[in-house]
C-alpha positions in Angstrom: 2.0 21.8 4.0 0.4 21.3 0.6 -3.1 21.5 2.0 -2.3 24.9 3.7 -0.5 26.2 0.2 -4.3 25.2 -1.6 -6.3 26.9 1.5 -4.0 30.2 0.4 -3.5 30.0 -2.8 -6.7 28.2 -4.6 -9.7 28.7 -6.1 -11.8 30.0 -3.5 -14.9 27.7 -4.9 -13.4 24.7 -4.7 -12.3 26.0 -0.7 -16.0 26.8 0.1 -17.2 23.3 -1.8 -13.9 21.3 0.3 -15.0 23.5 3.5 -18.6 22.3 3.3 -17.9 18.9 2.5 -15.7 18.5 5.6 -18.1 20.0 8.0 -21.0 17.4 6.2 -18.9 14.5 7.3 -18.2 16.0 10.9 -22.0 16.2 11.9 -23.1 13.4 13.9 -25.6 10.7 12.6 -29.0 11.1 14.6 -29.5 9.1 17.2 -32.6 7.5 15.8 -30.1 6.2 12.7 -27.4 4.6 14.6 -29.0 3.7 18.4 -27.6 5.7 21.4 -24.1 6.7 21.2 -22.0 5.5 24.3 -20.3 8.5 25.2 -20.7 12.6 25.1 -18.9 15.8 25.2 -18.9 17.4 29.0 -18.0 20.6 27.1 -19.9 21.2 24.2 -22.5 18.2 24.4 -21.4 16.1 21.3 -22.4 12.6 21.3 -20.5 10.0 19.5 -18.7 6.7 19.9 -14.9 8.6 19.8 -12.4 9.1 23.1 -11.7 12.2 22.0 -14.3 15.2 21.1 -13.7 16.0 17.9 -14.8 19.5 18.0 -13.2 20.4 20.8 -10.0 18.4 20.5 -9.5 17.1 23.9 -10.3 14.3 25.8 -14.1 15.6 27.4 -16.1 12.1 26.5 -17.9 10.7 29.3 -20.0 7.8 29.5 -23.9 8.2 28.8 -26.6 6.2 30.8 -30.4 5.9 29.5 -33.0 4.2 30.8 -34.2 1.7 28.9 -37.6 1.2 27.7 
């Protein structure tokens, strides 16, 4: 409730600054800086360790197979 008051009623600097932060900490790591990720999105592609996709909120992940070198 209190986070929905600031979004309203705020500065709207601080929002954009808070909005861009959150988003920063959303993107995946590249694959090059964490190995390959073991699952990704059937929807919107996103690759990551979670169950769940976090961009599209619903349970999408599937298992990824590469060939090794």
């Amino acid at each position: 409730m209190v986070w929905l008051w600031n979004r309203i009623f705020g500065e709207p600097r601080r929002i954009e600054i808070e909005e861009r932060d959150e988003k920063q900490t959303r993107v995946p790591l590249r694959a090059t800086e964490t190995g390959p990720p073991d699952l990704m999105c059937r929807v919107c592609r996103y690759e990551g360790p979670e169950r769940y996709c976090p961009t599209c909120l619903a349970d999408t992940m599937k298992e990824v197979r590469r060939k090794r070198p």
